[in-house]
DRENKOLDO-301906 format. One line per field, with one value per residue (C-alpha): residue number from 1; residue in three letters; x, y negated, z negated. Coordinates in nm, 2 decimals. Example, Ala and Ser with C-alpha at 12.3 -4.5 7.8 and 13.67 -1.06 7.14 Angstrom:
% residues 2
num: 1_2
residuo: ALA_SER
xx: 1.23_1.37
yy: 0.45_0.11
zz: -0.78_-0.71
% end
This chain:
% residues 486
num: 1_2_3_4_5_6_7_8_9_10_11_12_13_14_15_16_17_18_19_20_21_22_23_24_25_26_27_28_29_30_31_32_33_34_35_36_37_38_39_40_41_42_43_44_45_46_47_48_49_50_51_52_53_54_55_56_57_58_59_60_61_62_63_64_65_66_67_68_69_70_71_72_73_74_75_76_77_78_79_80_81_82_83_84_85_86_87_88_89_90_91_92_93_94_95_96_97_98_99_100_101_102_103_104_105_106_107_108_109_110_111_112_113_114_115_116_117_118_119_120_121_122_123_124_125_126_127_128_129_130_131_132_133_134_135_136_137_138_139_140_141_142_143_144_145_146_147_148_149_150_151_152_153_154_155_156_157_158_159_160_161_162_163_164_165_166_167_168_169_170_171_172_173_174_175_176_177_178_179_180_181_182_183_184_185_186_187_188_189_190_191_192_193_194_195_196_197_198_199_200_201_202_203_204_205_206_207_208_209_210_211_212_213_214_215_216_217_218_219_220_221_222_223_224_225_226_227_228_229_230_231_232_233_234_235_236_237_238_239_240_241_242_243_244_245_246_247_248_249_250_251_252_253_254_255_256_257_258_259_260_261_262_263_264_265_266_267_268_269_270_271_272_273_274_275_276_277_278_279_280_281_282_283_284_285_286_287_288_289_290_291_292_293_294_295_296_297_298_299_300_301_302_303_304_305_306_307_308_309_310_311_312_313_314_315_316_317_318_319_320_321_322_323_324_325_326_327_328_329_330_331_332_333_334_335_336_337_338_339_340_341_342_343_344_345_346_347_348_349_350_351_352_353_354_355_356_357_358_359_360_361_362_363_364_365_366_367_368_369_370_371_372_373_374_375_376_377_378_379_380_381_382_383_384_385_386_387_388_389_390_391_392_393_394_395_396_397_398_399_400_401_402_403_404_405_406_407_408_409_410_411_412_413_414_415_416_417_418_419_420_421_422_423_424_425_426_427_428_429_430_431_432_433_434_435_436_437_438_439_440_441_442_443_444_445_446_447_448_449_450_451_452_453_454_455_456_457_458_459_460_461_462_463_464_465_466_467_468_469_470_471_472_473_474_475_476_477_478_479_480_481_482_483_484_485_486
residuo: UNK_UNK_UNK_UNK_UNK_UNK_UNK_UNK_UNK_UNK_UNK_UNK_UNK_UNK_UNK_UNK_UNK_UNK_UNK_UNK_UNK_UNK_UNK_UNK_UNK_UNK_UNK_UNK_UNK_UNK_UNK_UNK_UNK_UNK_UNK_UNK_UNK_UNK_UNK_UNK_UNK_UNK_UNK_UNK_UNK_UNK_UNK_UNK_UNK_UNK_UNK_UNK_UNK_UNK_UNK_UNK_UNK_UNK_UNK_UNK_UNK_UNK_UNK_UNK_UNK_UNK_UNK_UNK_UNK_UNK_UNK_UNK_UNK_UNK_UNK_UNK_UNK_UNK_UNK_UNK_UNK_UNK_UNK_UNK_UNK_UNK_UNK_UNK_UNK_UNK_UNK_UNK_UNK_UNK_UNK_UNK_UNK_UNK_UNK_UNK_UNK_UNK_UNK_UNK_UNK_UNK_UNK_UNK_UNK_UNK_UNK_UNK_UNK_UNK_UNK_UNK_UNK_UNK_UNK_UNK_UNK_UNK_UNK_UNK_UNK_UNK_UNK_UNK_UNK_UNK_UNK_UNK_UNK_UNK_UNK_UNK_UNK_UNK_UNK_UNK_UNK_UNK_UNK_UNK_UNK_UNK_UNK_UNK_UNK_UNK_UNK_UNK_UNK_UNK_UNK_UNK_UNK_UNK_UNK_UNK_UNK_UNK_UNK_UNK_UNK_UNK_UNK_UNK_UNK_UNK_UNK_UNK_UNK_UNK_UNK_UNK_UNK_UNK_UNK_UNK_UNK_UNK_UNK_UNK_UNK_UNK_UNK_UNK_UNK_UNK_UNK_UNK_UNK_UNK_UNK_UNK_UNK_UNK_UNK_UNK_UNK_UNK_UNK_UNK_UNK_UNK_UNK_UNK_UNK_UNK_UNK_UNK_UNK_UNK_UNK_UNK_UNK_UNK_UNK_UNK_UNK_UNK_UNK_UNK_UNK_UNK_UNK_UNK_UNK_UNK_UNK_UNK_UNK_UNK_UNK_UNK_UNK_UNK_UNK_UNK_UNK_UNK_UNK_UNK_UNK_UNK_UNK_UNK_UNK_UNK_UNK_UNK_UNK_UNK_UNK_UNK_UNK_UNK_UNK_UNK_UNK_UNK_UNK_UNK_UNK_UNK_UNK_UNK_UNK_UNK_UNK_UNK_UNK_UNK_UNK_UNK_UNK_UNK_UNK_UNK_UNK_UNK_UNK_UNK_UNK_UNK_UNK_UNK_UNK_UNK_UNK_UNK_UNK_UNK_UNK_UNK_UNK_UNK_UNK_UNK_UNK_UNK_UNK_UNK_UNK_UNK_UNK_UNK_UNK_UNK_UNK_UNK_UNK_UNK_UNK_UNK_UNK_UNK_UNK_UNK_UNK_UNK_UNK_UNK_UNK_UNK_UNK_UNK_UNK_UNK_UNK_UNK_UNK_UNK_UNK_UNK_UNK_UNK_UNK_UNK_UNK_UNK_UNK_UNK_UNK_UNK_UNK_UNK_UNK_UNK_UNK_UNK_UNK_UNK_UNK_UNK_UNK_UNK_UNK_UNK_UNK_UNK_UNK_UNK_UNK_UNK_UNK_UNK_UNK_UNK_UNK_UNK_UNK_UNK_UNK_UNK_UNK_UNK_UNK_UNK_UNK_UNK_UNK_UNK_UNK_UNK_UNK_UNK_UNK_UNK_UNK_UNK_UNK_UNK_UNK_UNK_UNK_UNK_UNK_UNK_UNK_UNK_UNK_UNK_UNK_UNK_UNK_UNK_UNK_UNK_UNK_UNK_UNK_UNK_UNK_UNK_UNK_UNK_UNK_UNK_UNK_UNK_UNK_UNK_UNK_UNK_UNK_UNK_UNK_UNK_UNK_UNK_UNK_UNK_UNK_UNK_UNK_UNK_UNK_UNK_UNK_UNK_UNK_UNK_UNK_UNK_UNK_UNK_UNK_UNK_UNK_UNK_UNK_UNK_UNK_UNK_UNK_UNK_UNK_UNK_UNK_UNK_UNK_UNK_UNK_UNK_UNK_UNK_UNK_UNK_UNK_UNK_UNK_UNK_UNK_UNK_UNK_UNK_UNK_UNK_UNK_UNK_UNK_UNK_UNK_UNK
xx: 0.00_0.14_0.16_-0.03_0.24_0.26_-0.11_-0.09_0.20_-0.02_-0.32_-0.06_0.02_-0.32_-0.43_-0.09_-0.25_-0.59_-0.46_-0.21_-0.53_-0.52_-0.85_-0.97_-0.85_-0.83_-0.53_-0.40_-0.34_-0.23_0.07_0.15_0.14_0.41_0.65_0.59_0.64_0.95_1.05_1.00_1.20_1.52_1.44_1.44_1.72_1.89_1.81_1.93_2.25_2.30_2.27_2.51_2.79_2.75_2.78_3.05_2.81_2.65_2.34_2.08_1.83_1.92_1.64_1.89_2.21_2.52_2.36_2.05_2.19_2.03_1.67_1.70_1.49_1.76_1.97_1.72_1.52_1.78_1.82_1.74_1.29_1.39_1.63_1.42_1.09_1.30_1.44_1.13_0.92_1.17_1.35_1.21_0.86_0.95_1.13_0.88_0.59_0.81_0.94_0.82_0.64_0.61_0.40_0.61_0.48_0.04_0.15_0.33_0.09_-0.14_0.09_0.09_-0.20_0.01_0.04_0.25_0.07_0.25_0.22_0.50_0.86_0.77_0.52_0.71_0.96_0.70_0.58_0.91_1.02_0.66_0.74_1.12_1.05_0.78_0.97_0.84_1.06_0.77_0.49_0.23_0.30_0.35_0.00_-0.14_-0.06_-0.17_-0.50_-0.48_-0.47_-0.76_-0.97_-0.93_-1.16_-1.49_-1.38_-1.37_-1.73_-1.57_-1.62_-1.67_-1.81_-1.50_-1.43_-1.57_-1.53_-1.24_-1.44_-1.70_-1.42_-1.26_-1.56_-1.62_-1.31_-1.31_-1.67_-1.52_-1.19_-0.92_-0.71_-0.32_-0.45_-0.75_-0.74_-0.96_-1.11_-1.27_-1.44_-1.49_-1.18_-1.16_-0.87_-0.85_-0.97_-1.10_-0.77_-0.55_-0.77_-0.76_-0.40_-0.37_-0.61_-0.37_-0.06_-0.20_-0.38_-0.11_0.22_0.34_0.24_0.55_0.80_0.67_0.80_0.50_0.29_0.46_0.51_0.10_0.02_0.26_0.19_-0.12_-0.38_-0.52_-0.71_-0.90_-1.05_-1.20_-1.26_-1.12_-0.75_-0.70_-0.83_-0.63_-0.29_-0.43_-0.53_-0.21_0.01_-0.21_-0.14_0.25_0.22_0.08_0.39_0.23_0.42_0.26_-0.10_-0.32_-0.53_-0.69_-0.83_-1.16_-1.55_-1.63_-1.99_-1.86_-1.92_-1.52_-1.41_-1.59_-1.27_-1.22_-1.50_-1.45_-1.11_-1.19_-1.22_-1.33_-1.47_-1.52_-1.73_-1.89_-1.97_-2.17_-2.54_-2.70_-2.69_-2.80_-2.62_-2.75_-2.83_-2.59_-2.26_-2.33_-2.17_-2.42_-2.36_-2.48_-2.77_-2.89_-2.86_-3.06_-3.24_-3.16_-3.00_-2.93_-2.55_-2.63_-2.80_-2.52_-2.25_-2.46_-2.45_-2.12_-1.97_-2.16_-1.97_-1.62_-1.64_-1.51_-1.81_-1.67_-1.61_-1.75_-1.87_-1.91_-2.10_-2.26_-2.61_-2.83_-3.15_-3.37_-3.22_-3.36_-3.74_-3.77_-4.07_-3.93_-3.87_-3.51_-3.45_-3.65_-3.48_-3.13_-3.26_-3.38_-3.05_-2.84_-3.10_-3.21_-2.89_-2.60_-2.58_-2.71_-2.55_-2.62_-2.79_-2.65_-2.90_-2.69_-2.79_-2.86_-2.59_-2.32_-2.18_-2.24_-2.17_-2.16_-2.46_-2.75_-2.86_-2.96_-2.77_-2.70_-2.41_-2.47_-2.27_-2.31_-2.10_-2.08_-2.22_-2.43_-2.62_-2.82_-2.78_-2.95_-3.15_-3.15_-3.05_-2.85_-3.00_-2.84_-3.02_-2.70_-2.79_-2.47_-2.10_-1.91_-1.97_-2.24_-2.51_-2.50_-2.28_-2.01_-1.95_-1.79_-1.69_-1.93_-1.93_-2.22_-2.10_-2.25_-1.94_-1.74_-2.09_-2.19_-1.82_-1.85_-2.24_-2.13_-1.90_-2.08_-2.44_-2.66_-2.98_-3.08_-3.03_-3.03_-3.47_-3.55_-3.66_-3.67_-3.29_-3.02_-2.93_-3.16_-3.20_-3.51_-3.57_-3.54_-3.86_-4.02_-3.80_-3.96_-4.30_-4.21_-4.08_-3.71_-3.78_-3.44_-3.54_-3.47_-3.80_-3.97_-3.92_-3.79_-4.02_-4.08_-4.12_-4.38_-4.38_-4.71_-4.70_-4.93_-5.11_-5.29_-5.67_-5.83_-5.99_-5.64_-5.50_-5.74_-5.75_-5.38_-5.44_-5.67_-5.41_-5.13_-5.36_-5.44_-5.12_-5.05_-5.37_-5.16_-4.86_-5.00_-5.24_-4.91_-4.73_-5.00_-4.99_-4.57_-4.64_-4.98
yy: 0.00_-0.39_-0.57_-0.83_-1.10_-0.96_-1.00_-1.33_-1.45_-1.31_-1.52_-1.81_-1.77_-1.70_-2.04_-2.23_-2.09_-2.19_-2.53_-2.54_-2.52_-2.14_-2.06_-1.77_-1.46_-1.21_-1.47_-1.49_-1.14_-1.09_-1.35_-1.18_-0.85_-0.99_-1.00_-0.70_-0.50_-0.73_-0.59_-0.26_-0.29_-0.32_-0.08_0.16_0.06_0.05_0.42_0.51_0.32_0.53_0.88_0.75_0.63_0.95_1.18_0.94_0.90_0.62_0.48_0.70_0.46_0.14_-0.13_-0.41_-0.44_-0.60_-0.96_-0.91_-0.91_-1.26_-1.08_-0.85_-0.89_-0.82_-1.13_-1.42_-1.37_-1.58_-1.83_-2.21_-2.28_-2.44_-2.25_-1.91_-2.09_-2.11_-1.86_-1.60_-1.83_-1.87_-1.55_-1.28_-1.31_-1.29_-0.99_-0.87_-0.84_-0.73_-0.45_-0.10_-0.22_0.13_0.18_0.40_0.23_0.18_-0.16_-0.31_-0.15_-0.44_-0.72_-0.90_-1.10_-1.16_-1.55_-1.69_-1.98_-2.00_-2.43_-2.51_-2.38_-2.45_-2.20_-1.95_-1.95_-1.86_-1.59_-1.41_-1.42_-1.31_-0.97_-0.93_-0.89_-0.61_-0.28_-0.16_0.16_0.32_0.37_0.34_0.02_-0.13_0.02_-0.08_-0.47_-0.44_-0.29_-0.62_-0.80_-0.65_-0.65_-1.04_-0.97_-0.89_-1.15_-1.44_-1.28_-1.31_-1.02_-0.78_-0.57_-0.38_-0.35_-0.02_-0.01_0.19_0.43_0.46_0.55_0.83_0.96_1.09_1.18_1.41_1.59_1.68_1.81_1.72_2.03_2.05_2.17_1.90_1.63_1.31_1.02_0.72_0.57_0.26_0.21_-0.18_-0.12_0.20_0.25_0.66_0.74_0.62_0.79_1.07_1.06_1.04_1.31_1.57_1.37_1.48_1.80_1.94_1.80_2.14_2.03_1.78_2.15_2.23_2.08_2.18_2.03_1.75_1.66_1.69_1.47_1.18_1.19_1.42_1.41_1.05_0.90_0.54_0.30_-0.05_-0.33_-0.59_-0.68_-0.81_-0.55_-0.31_-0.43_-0.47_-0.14_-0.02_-0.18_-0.06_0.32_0.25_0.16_0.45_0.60_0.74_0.57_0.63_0.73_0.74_0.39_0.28_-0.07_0.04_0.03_0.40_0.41_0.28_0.49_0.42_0.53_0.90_1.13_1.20_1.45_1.80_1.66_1.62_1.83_1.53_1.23_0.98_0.65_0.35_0.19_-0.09_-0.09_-0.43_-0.45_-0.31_-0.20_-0.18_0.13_0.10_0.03_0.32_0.66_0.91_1.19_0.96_0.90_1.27_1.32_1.02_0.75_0.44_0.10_0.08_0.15_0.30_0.58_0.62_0.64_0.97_1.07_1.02_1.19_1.51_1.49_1.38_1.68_2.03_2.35_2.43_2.03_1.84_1.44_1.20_0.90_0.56_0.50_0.25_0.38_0.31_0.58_0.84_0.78_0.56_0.70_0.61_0.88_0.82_0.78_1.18_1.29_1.25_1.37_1.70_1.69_1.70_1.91_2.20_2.21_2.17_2.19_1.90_1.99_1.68_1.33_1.09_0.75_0.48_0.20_-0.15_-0.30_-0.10_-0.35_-0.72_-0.97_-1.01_-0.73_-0.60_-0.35_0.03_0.30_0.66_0.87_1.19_1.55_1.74_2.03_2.06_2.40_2.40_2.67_2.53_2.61_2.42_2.62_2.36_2.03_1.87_1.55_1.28_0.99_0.83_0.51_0.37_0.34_0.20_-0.19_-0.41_-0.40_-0.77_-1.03_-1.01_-0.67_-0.63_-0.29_-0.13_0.25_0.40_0.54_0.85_0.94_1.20_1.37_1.37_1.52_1.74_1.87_1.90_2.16_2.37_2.30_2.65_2.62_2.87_2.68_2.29_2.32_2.09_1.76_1.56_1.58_1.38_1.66_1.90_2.12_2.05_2.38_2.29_2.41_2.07_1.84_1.95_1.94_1.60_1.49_1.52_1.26_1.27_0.98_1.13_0.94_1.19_1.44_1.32_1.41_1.13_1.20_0.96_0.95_0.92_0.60_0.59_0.28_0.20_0.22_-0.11_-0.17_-0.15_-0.41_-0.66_-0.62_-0.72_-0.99_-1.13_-1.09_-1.32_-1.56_-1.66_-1.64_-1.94_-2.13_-2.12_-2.26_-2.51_-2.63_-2.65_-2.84_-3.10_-3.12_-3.24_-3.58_-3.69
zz: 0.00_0.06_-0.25_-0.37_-0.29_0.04_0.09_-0.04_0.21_0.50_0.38_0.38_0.70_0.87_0.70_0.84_1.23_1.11_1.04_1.37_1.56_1.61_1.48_1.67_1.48_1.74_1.88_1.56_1.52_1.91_1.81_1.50_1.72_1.94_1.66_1.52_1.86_1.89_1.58_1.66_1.96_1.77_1.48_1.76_2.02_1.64_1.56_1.93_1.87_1.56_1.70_1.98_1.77_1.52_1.88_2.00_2.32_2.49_2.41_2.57_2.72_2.55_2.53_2.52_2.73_2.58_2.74_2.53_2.22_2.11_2.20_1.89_1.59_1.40_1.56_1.62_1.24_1.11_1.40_1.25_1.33_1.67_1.79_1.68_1.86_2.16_2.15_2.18_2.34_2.66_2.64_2.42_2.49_2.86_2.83_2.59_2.88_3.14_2.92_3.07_3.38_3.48_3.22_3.01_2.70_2.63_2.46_2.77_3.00_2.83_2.82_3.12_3.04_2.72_2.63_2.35_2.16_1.82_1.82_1.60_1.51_1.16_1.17_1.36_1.10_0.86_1.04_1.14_0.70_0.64_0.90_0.80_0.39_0.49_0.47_0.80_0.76_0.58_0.82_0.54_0.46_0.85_0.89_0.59_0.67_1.00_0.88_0.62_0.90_1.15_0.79_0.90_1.23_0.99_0.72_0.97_1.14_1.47_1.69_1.39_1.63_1.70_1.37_1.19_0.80_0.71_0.46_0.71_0.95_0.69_0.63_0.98_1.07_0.78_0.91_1.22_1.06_1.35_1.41_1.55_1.91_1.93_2.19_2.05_2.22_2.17_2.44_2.31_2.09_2.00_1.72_1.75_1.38_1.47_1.66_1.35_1.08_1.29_1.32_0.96_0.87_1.03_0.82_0.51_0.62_0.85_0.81_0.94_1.31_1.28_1.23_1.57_1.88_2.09_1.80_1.73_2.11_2.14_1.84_2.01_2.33_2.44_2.14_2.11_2.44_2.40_2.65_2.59_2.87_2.61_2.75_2.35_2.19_2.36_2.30_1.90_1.96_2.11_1.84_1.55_1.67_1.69_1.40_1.24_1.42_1.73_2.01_2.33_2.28_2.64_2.61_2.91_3.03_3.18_3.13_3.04_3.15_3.48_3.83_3.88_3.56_3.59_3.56_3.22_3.21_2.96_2.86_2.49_2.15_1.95_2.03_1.76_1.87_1.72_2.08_2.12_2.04_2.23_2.60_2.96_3.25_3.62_3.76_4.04_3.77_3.57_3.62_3.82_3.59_3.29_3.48_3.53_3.14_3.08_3.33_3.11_3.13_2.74_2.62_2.29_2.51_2.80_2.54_2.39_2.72_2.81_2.49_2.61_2.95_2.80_2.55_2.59_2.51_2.17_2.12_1.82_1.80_1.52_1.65_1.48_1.66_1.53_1.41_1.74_1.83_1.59_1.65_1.99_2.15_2.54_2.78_2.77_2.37_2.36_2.66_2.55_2.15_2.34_2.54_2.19_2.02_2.28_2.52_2.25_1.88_1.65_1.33_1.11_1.06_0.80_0.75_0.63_0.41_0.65_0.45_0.56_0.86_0.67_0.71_1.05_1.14_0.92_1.17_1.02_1.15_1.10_1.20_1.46_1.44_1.71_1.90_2.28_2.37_2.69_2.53_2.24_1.90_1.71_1.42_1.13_1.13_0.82_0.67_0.44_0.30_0.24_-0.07_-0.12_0.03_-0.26_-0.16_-0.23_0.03_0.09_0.25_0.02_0.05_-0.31_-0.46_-0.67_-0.86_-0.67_-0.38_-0.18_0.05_-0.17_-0.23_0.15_0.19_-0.09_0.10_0.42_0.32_0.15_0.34_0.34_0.56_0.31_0.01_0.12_0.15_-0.09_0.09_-0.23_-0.26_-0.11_0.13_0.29_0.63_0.91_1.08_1.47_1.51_1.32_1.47_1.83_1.70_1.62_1.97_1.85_1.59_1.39_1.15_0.80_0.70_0.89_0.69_0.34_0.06_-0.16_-0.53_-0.70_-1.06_-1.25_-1.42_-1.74_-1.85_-2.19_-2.18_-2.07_-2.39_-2.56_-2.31_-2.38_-2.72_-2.67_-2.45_-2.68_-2.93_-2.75_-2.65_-3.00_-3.09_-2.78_-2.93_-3.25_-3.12_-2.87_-3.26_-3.47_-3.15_-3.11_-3.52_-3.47_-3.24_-3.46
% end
C-alpha cells in the first residue's frame, strides 16, 4: 500500500495541475502516465545493462544508445525545473511516442495522439520528486498509486463511467476463478480495472504459473485481451497493466460491437465487462452476428451478445447490466434472457444496491454469471439480494461495517440447488422451469419471498385512554405556562 504522505504529495500535485489550468482529470493522469512510462524505460534498459555487464556482453536490445543518455529517468530527475521541462518536453517526450512504432509495445501503440501539456517547469519539477520517492521496484505499490490516482476519475465525477469500484471488480473476478490456461477479455476495458484484478487473482492464487516458462510466457503476453474506442483511456489502460507488471497485454483501439471489428470471435475463456449501459447503434454499424442473437439498437443488449460470441463453449462471463435488463418485457431484452438461459448456462444473478456507482450514477444494476455452452444447461438459477458493499449508499461513499461481499463469496461456493430453496434468505436457487414461466424474468423481485412480521397494537380503547391521558397532561402545562407571564 502507498503511505499516507505519499497520498498526500499526490493530492498536492493534482491540485498544483488543477490550479495550472489542467483541470480535466483524465489529462492529468495521461501527463503523470508519461513520466511514469519514462521511468520505466530506464528501470528496464537499467536491468538489461546489468545482466550484460554480469555476462561481460553487450546490451541485448538497449532502449537508449550512448547519445540518449540525457533521455533517462535516472539522468534528467535531477536536472534544475527548466532544464528538466526542456528537456522532456523537446527530447524525451518525442522519443517517448516514437518508441516502438512497430507496435512491439500496447503503450506506444497508443501514443501517437500523445500530447505533453504540463504548463510550467515549476510544476514538472514537482511531479518528477513526487514519481522518484515512490519505490516503483515493488509492483504493489507502482499499482497501488496508479489505482490512487484512477480512484481520482470517480472522485472528480468526470467520466466515472470507466471506472468500476475496485471491490465490485474483486468480487467478480473471484466468481469466475481465473485459471493459469485462461485467456480473458474485456471488451470494453476503460482502465483496464478486470484485466489487472484478474492478473492479480492468479498472483495470489497461483504463483506457481511464474516457475513455468509456458505459464509465465501466457500470463505476459497471451492471457489478457481489451478493446476500448477511447484513445486516453487506452494508454491509461495500457500503463495501468505495466504496472501491475504485465508488459505487453493485447489492447486494441476499436468499437467492439462494430461490423469491422468481428474477428475476435471463440477466442476467450473469460470475459469480464462493465460496458456501457445508455446509448444506440445503427443497424448498419453493428456486427451481423450480434444482430442474429438479438435484433436491437441498445449496447447494454449487444455487449450480452457479443460476450456469447467472443467466448469459448466451456467459457464463463461476469458481466454488470443495469437492471432493465432483468425484467424488460421487449422482444429483444427476452430474446437474449432465453438466449443466456435456454442455449447456454445461466448460473447466477446478484442485485446490487442503487448506490453502488455514486456519485456520478445512481442506476440499479446486477451482475450476470453465465457459462458458454451451446447446449443449455440451465436447471436452477443462483439468486443474491446483495444489501450492502461496505460503503455508504450515498454520495459520499464512506466505509461502513455491513458489507455482503465475503458472504456472496462465501455462497457461491458452496451453493446446493438442493439446499439454497428458501426464498426468504439472502441466497436461494429459481428452478429454470419458473423463470420461463415467467418470460425469462431474472429480476430477483420476482421471486424473493418477503417475510412480513405481525405488528401488534394496543386495543383502541387503551389508546385513547392514553391519548386522553397526554392531553391533560398538555392542558396542565400550557395552565401553569399561562400562570408564569400573569
Amino acid at each position: 500500500m502507498i503511505t499516507g504522505a505519499v497520498k498526500s504529495q499526490v493530492d498536492r500535485v493534482w491540485d498544483a495541475f488543477w490550479s495550472g489550468g489542467v483541470s480535466n482529470p483524465l489529462s492529468v493522469i495521461e501527463q503523470i502516465t508519461y513520466l511514469l512510462f519514462a521511468r520505466r524505460l530506464d528501470e528496464i534498459h537499467t536491468t538489461r545493462e546489468k545482466h550484460a555487464n554480469s555476462l561481460g556482453q553487450p546490451i541485448q536490445d538497449p532502449i537508449f544508445t550512448k547519445k540518449q543518455e540525457h533521455l533517462r529517468w535516472s539522468r534528467f530527475k535531477d536536472y534544475e525545473s527548466q532544464k528538466l521541462f526542456t528537456n522532456f518536453r523537446d527530447e524525451v517526450f518525442p522519443f517517448i511516442k516514437n518508441l516502438h512504432r512497430d507496435g512491439q509495445s500496447a503503450y506506444s501503440r497508443f501514443m501517437k495522439d500523445a500530447v505533453f501539456i504540463i504548463p510550467t517547469p515549476s510544476l514538472m519539477e514537482r511531479v518528477v520528486t513526487m514519481i522518484s520517492d515512490i519505490p516503483m521496484e515493488d509492483r504493489d505499490t507502482k499499482g497501488d498509486l496508479y489505482e490512487y490516482l484512477l480512484s481520482k476519475i470517480a472522485q472528480a465525477g468526470v467520466n466515472g463511467q470507466f471506472r468500476t469500484p475496485r471491490h465490485i471488480i474483486k468480487m467478480m473476478v473471484e466468481l469466475v476463478a481465473p485459471q493459469p490456461e485462461d485467456v480473458i477479455c474485456d471488451p470494453a476495458c476503460g482502465t483496464c480495472g478486470f484485466l489487472v484484478a484478474a492478473g492479480e487473482h492468479l498472483r495470489k492464487h497461483h504463483p506457481k504459473l511464474f516457475h513455468n516458462k509456458r505459464q509465465r510466457d501466457h500470463f505476459l503476453q497471451g492471457m489478457f485481451h481489451g478493446a476500448d474506442f477511447d484513445a486516453s483511456m487506452l494508454r491509461i489502460g495500457a500503463m495501468n497493466m505495466m504496472l501491475h507488471g504485465i508488459e505487453n497485454p493485447a489492447i486494441d483501439g476499436i468499437d467492439s460491437l462494430s461490423q469491422d471489428h468481428a474477428a475476435n470471435r471463440g477466442r476467450y475463456t473469460v470475459v469480464l465487462a462493465n460496458p456501457p449501459f445508455k446509448g444506440s447503434l445503427n443497424y448498419d454499424e453493428v456486427a451481423k452476428d450480434l444482430l442474429q442473437i438479438v435484433k436491437t439498437k441498445k449496447t447494454e443488449l449487444l455487449f450480452l451478445a457479443l460476450f456469447l460470441q467472443q467466448l469459448k463453449p466451456g467459457g464463463r462471463c461476469a458481466c454488470i447490466v443495469p437492471d432493465g435488463v432483468l425484467f424488460g418485457s421487449s422482444g429483444a431484452h427476452q430474446a437474449i434472457r432465453r438466449s443466456i438461459v435456454d442455449d447456454q448456462k445461466l448460473d447466477g444473478v446478484i442485485s446490487m444496491p442503487s448506490g453502488v456507482f455514486k456519485p456520478y450514477a445512481g442506476v440499479s444494476t446486477a451482475i450476470l454469471v453465465f457459462t458458454k455452452t451451446n447446449s443449455g444447461g440451465t436447471d436452477h438459477v443462483w439468486f443474491y439480494d446483495m444489501e450492502a458493499d461496505g460503503f455508504s449508499l450515498d454520495d459520499k461513499r464512506d466505509p461502513v461495517e455491513a458489507n455482503d461481499i465475503p458472504d456472496i463469496l462465501d455462497r457461491w461456493k458452496q451453493r446446493n440447488p438442493k439446499k439454497d430453496t428458501d426464498r426468504k434468505a439472502k441466497a436461494f436457487f429459481v428452478p429454470v422451469a419458473e423463470i420461463r414461466e415467467n418470460k425469462y424474468d431474472l429480476s430477483i423481485n420476482r421471486y424473493k419471498e418477503i417475510a412480513y412480521e405481525e405488528v401488534k397494537y394496543d386495543p383502541p380503547h387503551k389508546i385513547l385512554d392514553q391519548l386522553e391521558a397526554l392531553e391533560a397532561e398538555i392542558t396542565a402545562d400550557l395552565k401553569e405556562l399561562r400562570g408564569m407571564f400573569r
